[in-house]
TORKOL-4160 file (C-alpha; in steps of 0.2 Angstrom, whole numbers, padded with zeros to 4 digits, m for minus):
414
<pt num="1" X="m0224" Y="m0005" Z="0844"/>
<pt num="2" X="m0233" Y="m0010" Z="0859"/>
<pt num="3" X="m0244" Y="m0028" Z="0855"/>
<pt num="4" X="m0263" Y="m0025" Z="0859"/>
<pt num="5" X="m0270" Y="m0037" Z="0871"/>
<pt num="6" X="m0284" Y="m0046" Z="0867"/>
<pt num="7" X="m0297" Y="m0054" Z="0876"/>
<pt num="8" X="m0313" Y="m0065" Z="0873"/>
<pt num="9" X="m0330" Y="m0057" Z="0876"/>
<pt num="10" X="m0342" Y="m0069" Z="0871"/>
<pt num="11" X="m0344" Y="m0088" Z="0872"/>
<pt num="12" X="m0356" Y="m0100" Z="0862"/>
<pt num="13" X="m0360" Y="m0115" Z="0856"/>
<pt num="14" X="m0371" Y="m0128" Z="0849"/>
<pt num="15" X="m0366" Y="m0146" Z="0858"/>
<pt num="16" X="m0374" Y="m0163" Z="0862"/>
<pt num="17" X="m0380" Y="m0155" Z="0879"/>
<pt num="18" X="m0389" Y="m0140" Z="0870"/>
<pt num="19" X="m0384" Y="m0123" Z="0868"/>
<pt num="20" X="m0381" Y="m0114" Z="0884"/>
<pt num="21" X="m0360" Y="m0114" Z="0887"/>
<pt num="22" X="m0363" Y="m0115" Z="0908"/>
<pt num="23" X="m0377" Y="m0130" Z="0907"/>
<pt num="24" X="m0363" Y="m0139" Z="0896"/>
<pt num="25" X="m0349" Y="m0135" Z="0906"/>
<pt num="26" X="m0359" Y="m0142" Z="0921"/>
<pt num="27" X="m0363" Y="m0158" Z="0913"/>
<pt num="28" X="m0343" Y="m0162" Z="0909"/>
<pt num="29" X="m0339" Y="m0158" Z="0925"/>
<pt num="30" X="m0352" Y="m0170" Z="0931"/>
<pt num="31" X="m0344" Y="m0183" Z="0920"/>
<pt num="32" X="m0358" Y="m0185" Z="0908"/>
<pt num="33" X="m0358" Y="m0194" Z="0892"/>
<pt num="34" X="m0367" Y="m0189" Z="0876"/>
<pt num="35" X="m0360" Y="m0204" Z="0865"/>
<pt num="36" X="m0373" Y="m0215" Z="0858"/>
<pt num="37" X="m0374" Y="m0227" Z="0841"/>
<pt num="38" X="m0375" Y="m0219" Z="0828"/>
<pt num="39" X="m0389" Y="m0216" Z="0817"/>
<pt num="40" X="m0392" Y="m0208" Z="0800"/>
<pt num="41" X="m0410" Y="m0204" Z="0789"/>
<pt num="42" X="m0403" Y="m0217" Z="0776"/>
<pt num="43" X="m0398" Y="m0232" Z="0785"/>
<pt num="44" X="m0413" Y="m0241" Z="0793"/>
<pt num="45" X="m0406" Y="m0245" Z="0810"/>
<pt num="46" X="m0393" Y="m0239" Z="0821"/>
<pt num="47" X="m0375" Y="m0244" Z="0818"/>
<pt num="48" X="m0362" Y="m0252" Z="0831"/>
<pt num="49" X="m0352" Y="m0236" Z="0829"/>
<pt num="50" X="m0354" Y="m0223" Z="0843"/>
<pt num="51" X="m0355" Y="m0206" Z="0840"/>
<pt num="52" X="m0363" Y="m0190" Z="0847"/>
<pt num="53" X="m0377" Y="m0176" Z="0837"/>
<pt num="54" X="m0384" Y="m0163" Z="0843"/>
<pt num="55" X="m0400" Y="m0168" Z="0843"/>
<pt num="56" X="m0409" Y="m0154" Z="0855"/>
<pt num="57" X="m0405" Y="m0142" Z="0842"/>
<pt num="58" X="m0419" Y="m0132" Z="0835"/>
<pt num="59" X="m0413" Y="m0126" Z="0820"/>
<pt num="60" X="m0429" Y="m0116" Z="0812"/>
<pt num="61" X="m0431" Y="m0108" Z="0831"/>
<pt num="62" X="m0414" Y="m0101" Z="0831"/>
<pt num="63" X="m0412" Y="m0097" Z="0814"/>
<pt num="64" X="m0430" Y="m0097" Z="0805"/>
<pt num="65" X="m0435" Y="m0110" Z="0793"/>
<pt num="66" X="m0430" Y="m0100" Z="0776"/>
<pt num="67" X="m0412" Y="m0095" Z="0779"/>
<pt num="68" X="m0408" Y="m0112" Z="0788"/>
<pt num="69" X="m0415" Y="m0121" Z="0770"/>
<pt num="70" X="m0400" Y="m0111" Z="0763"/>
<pt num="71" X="m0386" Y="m0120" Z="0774"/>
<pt num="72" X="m0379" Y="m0137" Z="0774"/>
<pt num="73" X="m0379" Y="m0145" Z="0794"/>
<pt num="74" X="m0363" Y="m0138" Z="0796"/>
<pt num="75" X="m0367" Y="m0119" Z="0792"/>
<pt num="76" X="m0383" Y="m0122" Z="0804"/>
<pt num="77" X="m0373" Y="m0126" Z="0819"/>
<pt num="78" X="m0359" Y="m0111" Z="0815"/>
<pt num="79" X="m0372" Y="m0100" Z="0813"/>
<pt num="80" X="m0381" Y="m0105" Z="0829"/>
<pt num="81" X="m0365" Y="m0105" Z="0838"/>
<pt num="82" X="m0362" Y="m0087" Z="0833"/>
<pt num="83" X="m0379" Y="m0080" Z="0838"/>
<pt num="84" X="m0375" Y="m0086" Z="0856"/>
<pt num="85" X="m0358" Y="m0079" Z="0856"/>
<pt num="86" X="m0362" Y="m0063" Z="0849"/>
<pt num="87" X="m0376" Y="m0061" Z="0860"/>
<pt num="88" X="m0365" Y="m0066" Z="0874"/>
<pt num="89" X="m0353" Y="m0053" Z="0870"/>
<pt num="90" X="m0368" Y="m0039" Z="0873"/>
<pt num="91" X="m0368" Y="m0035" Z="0854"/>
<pt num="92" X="m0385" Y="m0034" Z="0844"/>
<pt num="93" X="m0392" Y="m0050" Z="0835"/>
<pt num="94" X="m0403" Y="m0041" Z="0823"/>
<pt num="95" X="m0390" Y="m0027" Z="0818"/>
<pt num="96" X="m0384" Y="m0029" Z="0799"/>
<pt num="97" X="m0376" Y="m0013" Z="0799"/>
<pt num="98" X="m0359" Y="m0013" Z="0789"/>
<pt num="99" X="m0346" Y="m0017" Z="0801"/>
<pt num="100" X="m0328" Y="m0014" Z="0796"/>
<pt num="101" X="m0316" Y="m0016" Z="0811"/>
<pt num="102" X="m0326" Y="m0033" Z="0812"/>
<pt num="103" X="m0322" Y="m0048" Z="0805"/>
<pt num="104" X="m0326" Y="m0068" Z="0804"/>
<pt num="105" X="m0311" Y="m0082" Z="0805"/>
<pt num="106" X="m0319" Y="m0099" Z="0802"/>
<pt num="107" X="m0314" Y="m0118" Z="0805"/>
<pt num="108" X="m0321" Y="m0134" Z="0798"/>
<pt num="109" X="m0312" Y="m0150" Z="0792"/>
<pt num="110" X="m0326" Y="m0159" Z="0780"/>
<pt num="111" X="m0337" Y="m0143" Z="0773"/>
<pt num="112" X="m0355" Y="m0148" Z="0770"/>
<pt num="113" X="m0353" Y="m0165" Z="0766"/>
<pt num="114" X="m0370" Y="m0168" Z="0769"/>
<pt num="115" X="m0376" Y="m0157" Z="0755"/>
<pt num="116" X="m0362" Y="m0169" Z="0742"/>
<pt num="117" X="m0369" Y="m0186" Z="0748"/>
<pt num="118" X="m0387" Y="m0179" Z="0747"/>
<pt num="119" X="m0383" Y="m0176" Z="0730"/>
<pt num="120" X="m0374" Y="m0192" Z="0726"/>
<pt num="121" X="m0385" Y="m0200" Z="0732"/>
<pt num="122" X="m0399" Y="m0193" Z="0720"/>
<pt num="123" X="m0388" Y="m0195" Z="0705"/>
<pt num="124" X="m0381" Y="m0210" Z="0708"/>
<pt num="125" X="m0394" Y="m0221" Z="0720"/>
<pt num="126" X="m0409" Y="m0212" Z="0713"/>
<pt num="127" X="m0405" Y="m0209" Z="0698"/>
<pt num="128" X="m0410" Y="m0193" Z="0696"/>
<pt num="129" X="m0405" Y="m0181" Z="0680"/>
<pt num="130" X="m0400" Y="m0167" Z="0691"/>
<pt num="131" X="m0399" Y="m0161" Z="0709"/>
<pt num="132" X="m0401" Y="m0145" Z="0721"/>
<pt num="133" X="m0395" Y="m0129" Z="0713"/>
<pt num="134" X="m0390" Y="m0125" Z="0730"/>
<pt num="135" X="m0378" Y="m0137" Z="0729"/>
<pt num="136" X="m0363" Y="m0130" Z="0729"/>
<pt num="137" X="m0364" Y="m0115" Z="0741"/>
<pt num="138" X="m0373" Y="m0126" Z="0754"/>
<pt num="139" X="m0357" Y="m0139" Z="0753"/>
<pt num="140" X="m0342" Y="m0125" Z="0751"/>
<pt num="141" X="m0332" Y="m0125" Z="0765"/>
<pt num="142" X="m0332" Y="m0106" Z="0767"/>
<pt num="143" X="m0351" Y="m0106" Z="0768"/>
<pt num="144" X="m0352" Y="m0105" Z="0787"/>
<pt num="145" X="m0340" Y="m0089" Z="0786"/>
<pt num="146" X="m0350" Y="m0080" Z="0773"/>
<pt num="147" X="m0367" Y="m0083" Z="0784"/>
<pt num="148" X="m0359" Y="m0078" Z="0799"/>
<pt num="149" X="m0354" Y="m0062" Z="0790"/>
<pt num="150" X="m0369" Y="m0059" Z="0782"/>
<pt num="151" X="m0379" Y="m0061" Z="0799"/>
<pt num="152" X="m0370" Y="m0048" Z="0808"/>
<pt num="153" X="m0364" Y="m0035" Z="0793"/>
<pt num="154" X="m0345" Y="m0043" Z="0799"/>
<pt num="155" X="m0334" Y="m0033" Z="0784"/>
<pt num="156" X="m0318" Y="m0035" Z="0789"/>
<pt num="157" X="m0311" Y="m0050" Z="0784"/>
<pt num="158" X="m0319" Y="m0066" Z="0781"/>
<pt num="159" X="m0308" Y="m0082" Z="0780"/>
<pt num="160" X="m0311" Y="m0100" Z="0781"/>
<pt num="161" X="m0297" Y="m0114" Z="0788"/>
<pt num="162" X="m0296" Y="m0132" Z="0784"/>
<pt num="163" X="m0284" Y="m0140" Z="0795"/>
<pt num="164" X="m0293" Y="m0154" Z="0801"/>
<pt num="165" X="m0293" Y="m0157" Z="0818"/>
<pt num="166" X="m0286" Y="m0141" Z="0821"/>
<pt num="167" X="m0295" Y="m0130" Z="0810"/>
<pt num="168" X="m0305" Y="m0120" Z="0824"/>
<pt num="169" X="m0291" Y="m0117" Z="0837"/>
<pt num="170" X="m0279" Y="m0109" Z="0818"/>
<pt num="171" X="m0295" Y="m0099" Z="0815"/>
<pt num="172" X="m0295" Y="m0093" Z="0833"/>
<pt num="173" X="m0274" Y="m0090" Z="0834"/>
<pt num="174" X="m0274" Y="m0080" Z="0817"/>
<pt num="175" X="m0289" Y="m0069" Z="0822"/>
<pt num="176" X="m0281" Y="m0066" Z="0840"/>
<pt num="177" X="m0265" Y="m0062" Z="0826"/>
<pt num="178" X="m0277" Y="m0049" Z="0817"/>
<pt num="179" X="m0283" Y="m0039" Z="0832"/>
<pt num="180" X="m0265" Y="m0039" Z="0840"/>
<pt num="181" X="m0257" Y="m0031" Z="0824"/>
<pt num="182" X="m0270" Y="m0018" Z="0823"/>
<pt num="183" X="m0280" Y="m0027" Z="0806"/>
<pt num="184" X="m0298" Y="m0028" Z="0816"/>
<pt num="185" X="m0303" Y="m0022" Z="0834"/>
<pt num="186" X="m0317" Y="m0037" Z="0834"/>
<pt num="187" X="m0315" Y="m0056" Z="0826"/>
<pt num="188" X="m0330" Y="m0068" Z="0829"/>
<pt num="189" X="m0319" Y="m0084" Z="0827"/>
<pt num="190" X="m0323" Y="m0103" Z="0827"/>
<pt num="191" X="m0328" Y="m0117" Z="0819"/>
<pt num="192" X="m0340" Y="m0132" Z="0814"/>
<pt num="193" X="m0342" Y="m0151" Z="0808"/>
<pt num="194" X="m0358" Y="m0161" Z="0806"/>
<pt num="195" X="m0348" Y="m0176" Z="0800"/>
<pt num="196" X="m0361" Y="m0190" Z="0799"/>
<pt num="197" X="m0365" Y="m0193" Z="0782"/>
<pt num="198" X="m0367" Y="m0212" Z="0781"/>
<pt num="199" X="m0352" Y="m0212" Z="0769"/>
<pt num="200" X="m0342" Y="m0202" Z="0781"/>
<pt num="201" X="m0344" Y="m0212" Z="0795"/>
<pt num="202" X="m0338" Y="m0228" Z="0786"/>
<pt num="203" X="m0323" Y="m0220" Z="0777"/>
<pt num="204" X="m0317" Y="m0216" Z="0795"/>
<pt num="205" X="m0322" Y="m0233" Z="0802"/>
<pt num="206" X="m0311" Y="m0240" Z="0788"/>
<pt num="207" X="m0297" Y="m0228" Z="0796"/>
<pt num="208" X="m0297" Y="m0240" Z="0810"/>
<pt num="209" X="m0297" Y="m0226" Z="0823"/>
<pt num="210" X="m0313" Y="m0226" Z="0829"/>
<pt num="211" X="m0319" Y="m0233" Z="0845"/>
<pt num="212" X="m0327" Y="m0249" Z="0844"/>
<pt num="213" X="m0348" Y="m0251" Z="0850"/>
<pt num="214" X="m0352" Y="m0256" Z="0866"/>
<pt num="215" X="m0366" Y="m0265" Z="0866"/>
<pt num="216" X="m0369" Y="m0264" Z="0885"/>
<pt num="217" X="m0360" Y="m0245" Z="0887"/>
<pt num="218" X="m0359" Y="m0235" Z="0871"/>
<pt num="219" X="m0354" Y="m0218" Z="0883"/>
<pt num="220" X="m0340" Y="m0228" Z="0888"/>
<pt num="221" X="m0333" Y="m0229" Z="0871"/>
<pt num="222" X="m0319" Y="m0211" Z="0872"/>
<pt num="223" X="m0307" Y="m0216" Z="0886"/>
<pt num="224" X="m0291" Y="m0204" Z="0884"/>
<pt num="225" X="m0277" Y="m0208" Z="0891"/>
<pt num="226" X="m0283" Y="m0225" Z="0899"/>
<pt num="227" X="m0273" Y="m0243" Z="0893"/>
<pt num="228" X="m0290" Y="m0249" Z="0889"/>
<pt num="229" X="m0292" Y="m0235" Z="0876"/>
<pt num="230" X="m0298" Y="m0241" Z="0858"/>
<pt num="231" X="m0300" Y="m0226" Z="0847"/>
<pt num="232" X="m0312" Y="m0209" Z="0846"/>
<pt num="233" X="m0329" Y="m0205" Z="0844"/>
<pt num="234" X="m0333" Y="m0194" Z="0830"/>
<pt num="235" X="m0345" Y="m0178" Z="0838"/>
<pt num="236" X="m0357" Y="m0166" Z="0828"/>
<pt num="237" X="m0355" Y="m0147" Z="0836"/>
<pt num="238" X="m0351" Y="m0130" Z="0833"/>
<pt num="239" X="m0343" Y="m0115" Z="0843"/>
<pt num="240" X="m0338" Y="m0098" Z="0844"/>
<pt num="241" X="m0329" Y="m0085" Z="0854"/>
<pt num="242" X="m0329" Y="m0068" Z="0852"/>
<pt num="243" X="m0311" Y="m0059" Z="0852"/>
<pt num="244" X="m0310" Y="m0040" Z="0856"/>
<pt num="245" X="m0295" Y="m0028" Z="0857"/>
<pt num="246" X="m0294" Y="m0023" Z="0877"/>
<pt num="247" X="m0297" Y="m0006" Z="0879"/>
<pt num="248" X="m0313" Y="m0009" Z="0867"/>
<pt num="249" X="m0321" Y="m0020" Z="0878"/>
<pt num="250" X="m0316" Y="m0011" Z="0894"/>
<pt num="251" X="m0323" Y="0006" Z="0885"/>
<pt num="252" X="m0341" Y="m0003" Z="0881"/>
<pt num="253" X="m0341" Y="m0010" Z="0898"/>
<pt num="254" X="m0340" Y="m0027" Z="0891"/>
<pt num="255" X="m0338" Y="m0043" Z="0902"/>
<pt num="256" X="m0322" Y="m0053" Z="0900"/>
<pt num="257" X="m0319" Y="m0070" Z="0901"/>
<pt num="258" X="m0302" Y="m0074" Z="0899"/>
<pt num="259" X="m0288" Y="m0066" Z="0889"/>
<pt num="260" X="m0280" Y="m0074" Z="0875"/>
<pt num="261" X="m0261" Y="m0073" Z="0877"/>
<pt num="262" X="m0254" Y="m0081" Z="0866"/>
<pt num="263" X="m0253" Y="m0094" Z="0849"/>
<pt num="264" X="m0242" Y="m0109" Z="0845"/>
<pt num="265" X="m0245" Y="m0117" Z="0827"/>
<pt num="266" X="m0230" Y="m0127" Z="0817"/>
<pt num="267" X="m0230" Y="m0144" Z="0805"/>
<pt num="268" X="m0224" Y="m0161" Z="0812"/>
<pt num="269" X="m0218" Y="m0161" Z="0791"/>
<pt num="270" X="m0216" Y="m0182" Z="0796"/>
<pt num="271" X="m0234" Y="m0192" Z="0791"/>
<pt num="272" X="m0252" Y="m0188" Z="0785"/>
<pt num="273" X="m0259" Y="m0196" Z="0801"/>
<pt num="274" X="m0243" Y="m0202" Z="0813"/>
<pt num="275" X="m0242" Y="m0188" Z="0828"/>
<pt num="276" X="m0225" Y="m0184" Z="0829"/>
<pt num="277" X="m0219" Y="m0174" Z="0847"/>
<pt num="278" X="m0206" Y="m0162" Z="0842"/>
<pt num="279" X="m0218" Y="m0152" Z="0831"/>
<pt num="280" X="m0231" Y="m0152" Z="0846"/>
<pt num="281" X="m0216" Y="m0148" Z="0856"/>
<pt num="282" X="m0215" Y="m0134" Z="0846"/>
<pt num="283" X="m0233" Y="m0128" Z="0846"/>
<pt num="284" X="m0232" Y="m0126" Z="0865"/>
<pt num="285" X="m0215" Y="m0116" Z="0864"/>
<pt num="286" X="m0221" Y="m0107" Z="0853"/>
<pt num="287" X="m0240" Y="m0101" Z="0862"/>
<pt num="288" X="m0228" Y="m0100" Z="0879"/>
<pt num="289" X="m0216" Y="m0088" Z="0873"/>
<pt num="290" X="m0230" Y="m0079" Z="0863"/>
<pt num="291" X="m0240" Y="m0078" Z="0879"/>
<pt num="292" X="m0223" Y="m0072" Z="0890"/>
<pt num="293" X="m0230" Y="m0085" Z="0903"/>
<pt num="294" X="m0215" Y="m0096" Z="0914"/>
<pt num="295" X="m0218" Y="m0114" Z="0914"/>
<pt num="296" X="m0224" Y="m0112" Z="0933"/>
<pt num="297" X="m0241" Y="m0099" Z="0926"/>
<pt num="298" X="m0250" Y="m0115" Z="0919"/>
<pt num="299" X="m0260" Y="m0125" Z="0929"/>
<pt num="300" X="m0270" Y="m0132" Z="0917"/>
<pt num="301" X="m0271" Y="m0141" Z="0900"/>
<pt num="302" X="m0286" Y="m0146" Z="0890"/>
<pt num="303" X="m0276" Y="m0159" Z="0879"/>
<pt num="304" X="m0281" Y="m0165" Z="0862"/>
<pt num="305" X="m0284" Y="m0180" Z="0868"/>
<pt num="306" X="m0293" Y="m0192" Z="0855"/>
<pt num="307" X="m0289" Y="m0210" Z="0864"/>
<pt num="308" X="m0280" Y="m0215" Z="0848"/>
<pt num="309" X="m0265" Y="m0227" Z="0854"/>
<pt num="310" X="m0252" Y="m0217" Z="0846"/>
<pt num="311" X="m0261" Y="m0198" Z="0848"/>
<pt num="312" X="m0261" Y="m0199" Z="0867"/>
<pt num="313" X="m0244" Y="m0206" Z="0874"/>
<pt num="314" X="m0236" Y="m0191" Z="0860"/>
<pt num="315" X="m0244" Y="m0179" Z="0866"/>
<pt num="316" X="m0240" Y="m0181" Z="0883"/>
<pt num="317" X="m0224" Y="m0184" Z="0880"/>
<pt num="318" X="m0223" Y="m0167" Z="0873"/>
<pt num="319" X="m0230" Y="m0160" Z="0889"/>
<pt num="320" X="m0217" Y="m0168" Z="0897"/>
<pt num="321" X="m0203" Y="m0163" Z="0885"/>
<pt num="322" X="m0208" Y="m0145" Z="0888"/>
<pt num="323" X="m0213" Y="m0143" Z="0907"/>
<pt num="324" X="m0201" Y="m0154" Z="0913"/>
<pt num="325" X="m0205" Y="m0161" Z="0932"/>
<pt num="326" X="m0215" Y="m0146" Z="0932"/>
<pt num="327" X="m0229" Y="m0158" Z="0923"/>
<pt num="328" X="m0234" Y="m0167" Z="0938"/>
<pt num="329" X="m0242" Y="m0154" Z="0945"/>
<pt num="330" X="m0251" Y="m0149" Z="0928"/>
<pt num="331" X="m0267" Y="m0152" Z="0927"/>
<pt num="332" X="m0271" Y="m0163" Z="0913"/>
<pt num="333" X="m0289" Y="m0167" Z="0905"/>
<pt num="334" X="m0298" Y="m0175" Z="0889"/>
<pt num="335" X="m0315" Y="m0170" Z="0885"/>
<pt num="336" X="m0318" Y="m0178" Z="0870"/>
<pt num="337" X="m0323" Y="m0193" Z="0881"/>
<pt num="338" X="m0338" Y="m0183" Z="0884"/>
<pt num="339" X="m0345" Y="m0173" Z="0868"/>
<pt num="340" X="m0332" Y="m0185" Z="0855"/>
<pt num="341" X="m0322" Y="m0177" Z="0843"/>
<pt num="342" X="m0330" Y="m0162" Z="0833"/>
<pt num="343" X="m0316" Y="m0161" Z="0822"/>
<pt num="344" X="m0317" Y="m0144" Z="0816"/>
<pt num="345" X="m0326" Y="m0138" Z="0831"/>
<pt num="346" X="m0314" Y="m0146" Z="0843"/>
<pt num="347" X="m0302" Y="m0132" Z="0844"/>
<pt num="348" X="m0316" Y="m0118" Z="0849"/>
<pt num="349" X="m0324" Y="m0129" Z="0860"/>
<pt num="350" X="m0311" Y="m0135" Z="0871"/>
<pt num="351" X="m0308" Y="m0118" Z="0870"/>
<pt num="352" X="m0322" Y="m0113" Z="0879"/>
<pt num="353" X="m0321" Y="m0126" Z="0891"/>
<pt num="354" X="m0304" Y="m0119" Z="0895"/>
<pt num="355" X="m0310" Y="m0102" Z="0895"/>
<pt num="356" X="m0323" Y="m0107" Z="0909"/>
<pt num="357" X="m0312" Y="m0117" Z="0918"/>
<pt num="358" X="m0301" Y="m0101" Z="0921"/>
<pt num="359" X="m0313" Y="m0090" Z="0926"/>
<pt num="360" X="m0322" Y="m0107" Z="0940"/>
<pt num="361" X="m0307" Y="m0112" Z="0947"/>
<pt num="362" X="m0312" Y="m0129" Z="0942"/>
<pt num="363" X="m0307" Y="m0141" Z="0929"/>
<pt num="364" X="m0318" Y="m0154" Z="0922"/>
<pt num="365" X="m0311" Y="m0172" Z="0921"/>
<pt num="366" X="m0305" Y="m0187" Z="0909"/>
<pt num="367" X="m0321" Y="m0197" Z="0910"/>
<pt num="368" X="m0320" Y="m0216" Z="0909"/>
<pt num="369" X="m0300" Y="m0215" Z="0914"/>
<pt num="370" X="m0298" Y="m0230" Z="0925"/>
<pt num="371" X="m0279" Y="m0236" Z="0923"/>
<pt num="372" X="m0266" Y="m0223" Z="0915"/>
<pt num="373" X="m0258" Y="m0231" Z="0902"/>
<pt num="374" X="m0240" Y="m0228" Z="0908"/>
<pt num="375" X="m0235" Y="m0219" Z="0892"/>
<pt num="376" X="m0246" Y="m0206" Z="0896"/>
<pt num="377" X="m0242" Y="m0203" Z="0915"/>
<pt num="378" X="m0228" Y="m0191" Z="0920"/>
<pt num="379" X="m0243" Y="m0177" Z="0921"/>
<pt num="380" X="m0261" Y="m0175" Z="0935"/>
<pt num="381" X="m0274" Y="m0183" Z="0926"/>
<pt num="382" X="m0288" Y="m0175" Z="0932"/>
<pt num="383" X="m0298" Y="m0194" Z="0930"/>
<pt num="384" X="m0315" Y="m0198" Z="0934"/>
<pt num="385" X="m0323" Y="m0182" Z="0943"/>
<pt num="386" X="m0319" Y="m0164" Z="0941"/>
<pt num="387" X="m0306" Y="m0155" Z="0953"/>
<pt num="388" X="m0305" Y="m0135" Z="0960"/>
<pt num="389" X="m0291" Y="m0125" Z="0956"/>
<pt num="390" X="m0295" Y="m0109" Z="0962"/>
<pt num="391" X="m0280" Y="m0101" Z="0961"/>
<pt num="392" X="m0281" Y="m0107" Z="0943"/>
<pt num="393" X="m0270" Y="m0092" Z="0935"/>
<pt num="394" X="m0266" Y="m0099" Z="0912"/>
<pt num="395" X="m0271" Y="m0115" Z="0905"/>
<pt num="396" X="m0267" Y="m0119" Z="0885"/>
<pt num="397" X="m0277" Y="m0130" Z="0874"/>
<pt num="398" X="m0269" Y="m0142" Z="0863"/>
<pt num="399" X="m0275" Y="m0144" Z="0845"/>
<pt num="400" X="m0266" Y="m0159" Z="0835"/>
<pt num="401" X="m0271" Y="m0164" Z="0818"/>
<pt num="402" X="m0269" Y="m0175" Z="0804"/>
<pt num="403" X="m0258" Y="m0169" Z="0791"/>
<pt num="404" X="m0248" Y="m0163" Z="0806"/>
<pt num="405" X="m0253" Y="m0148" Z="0808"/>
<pt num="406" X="m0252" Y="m0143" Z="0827"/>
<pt num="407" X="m0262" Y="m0127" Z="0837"/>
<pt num="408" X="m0260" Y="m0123" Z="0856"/>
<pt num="409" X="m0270" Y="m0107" Z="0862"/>
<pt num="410" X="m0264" Y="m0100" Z="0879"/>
<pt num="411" X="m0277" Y="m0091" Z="0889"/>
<pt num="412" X="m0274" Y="m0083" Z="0906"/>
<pt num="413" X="m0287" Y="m0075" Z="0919"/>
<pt num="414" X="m0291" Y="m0055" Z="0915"/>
């Protein structure tokens, strides 16, 4: 049986440079940073840990003060995410009508942890006898898919991936699965974190992996790839993509940004938070082969990159492993060093930036990489300022987690 091809018609987002996809592609590919110290409602001054919010984001404009109540952060920035993707794809905001052949696949690593630590906190600091009845349903972690749903009339499946740092780019590969074996015709795909609750933050301090403050230059903080690198910057965000069967989107006269080829997604099956390069090795097989695309068709790769000493050097030497000498004349970028890590909205949103780089010709840069630790060379760096590659033909975007889990999208120009 003949595969259908799938394509991405719409594109949104909500980011730490607002909520328009080209404004925020511009910004990374001048190089601008959105970290900054963080800051939280319950702690009375800022802490000496950098991080990024999205604090330009009206959230009763876009989505009206009652039904925004209903939604932990997390929900809010899906939801918002989705209206610009599905209004980006040329369909109808306001149409609730039941739509079968259309579907939602969701990512998010932490689930509204703001609605738990709200009500911890009122049981436990406040002592209070109860909390918010809307406790659970704003802190599920399938909340954001159910809303999204419910906005549109979505009534094809609805599913929800926690796979942390890769649960967005899982939830886009298995909808891409979906269309492509006939299931649903349209998947509204993404995913979205809002991972500063006070408690969150200093559990993942006590990680040891994120950067240290810089007093003098917090946007300096993400430096992937660099020797100097000391850890990631945890980002607030969500995103969305809308994926179409083909000849849909070509009947309706939709526009097309990119097609989506192909899908990689395997376990390292080795350590909860130690990357380990033979399963990311096999993530990239696996999206190549899926995609049908030689090792000479890629031009770009928007890595994981998370400027953790042991995450970078093993994912570039998976690159390497697979694309052999072939890897030099890749180019390479981290864009966490701009919007941080969204966790679950990292996959979707490097997405987006390597679906717009496809259809530019230009690929925005590792920002802050001054000196290339040698056990991440062996591929372009695209360091410092953005670069044109107009004959820009398939890119992949690397999604690596903890618990192993590992997700490479492929996308090639329509």
């Amino acid at each position: 049986m003949k595969r259908r091809r799938v394509v991405v018609t719409g594109i949104g987002l909500v980011s730490p440079f607002g909520g328009d996809a080209l404004d925020f592609f511009g910004r990374l590919l001048a190089a601008e940073s959105a970290v900054r110290f963080f800051e939280s409602p319950d702690v009375p001054r800022p802490l000496a840990i950098p991080a990024v919010r999205c604090d330009g984001f009206d959230v009763d404009g876009v989505l009206g003060r009652a039904l925004a109540g209903t939604m932990d952060r997390f929900s809010q920035l899906g939801a918002g995410a989705a209206l610009a993707a599905w209004r980006d794809a040329g369909f109808a905001t306001d149409d609730r009508s039941e739509k079968t052949d259309c579907g939602v696949a969701w990512g998010t690593a932490l689930g509204g942890t703001l609605a738990y630590e709200r009500g911890y906190r009122e049981l436990w600091l406040n002592h209070r006898p109860r909390i918010s009845p809307l406790s659970v349903v704003l802190g599920m972690n399938n909340a954001a898919a159910a809303h999204i749903a419910i906005l549109f009339g979505l009534a094809n499946a609805c599913l929800s991936y926690t796979v942390a740092c890769a649960s967005s780019a899982v939830a886009i590969g298995e909808a891409f699965r979906r269309i492509r074996a006939g299931e649903a015709t349209v998947m509204l795909a993404g995913g979205s974190d809002a991972p500063h609750a006070y408690g969150v933050v200093r559990a993942w301090e006590a990680l040891r992996v994120l950067a240290p403050g810089d007093a003098d230059n917090a946007p300096r903080a993400c430096r992937p790839f660099d020797s100097g690198r000391s850890g990631l910057v945890l980002g607030e965000g969500g995103g969305a993509i809308v994926l179409e069967e083909r000849d849909h989107a070509l009947a309706r006269g939709a526009t097309i940004h990119a097609e989506l080829a192909g899908y990689g997604s395997t376990c390292d099956h080795t350590h909860l938070v130690r990357p380990e390069m033979r399963g990311q090795l096999r993530a990239i097989a696996q999206a190549m082969q899926d995609a049908g695309l030689a090792r000479d068709e890629v031009d770009y790769i928007n890595a994981h990159g998370t400027a953790t000493r042991e995450g970078d050097p093993t994912e570039i030497a998976a690159i390497r492993e697979y694309f052999g000498g072939r890897a030099r004349h890749i180019a390479v970028s981290g864009t966490k060093s701009m919007h941080g890590h969204l966790l679950g909205a990292a996959g979707v949103v490097e997405a987006i930036v390597t679906v717009l780089a496809l259809r530019r010709g230009v690929v925005p840069p590792t920002a802050w990489l001054e000196n290339v630790d040698p056990d991440c060379s062996g591929v372009r760096h695209v360091a410092g300022s953005a670069e044109r590659v107009p004959a820009l033909r398939a890119a992949l975007s690397n999604s690596f987690a903890f618990g192993g889990s590992n997700a490479v999208l492929a996308f090639r120009t329509h």
